[in-house]
Each structure stands twice: as C-alpha cells, then as structure tokens.
C-alpha positions in Angstrom: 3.8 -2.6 24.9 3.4 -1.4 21.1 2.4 2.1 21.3 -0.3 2.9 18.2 -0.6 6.8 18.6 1.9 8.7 20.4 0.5 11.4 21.2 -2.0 10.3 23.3 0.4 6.8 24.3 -2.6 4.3 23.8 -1.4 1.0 23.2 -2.7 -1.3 20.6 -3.8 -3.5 23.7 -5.9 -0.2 25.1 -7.3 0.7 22.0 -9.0 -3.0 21.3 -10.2 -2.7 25.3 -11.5 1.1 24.4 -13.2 -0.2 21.4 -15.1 -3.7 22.7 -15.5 -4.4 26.3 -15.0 -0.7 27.6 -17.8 0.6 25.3 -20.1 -2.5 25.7 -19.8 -1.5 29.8 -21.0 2.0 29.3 -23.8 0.7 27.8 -24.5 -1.8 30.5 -24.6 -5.1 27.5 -21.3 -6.1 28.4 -23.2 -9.4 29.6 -23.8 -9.8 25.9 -20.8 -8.4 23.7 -17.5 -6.9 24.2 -15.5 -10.1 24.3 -15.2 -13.4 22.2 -16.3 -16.0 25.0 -19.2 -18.5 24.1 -22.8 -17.0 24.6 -22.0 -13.7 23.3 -23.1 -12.2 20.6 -19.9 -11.8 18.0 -19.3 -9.2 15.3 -15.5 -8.8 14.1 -13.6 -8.1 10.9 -10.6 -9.4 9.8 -8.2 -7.4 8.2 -4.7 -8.6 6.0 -1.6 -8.0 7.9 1.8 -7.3 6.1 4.6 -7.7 8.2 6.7 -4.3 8.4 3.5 -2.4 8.7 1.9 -0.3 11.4 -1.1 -1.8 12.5 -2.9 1.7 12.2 -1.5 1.6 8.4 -2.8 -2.0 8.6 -6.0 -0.7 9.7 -6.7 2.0 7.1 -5.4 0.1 4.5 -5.9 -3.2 4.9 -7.9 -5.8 3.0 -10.9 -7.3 4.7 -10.3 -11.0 5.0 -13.7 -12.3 6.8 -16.6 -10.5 8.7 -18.7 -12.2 11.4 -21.8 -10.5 12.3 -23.6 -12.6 15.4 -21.2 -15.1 15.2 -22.0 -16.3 11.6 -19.3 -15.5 8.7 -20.7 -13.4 6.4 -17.7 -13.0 4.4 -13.9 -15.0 4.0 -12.1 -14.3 1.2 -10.0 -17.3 -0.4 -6.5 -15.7 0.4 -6.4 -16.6 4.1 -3.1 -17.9 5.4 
C-alpha cells in the first residue's frame, strides 16, 4: 500500500475511494457517478506522470493531459504516451 500523506496514513487507493464513490454515496447518486462502469455519467482529468515523483507532487504539479466531462473528451493534449 503507497501511503500519500502520512500523517493521516490514507493511501492513494483511499484517497481516489474518498474522492469518487464515497462522496457520490453521501449524496445518494452513486447509481449515476462515482465509478467508471458503462451508464454512468464520467468526468476525470488526466494528469502527466514522471516517474520518481510523488503522486501528490504529481498532482499539484502536473500537466493536464485530457479532461472528460460526461463521458465526452473535452480536452487531449498531443503528448500522450
């Protein structure tokens, strides 16, 4: 388990739960968004990774290399690899 802060011991793995499905259940939509499965609605960002990096570094820092917003790509820069 990658541990992203420390203090608080919340795994990267925790944090993405925390942030999609967990909040999409407090407010009772988790039938339509929380998770990527087919039928839901879909809005994600992708950031650039550099190996070597913290993901919270990553996070802050990092370029934005597409954006979905309900499930249609708004944005995809030409660097993807």
């Amino acid at each position: 388990m990658r541990i992203v802060f420390e203090k608080e011991n919340i795994s990267l793995d925790e944090l993405l739960k925390m942030a999609t499905l967990n909040g999409a259940r407090v407010l009772k939509m988790e039938h339509e968004v929380g998770s990527l499965v087919p039928g839901k609605k879909a809005d994600m960002a992708g950031l650039s990774y550099k190996p070597g990096v913290s993901p919270m570094e990553s996070l802050l820092n990092g370029e934005v290399s597409f954006l979905v917003i309900d499930g249609k790509i708004i944005l995809e820069t030409k660097n993807l690899s």
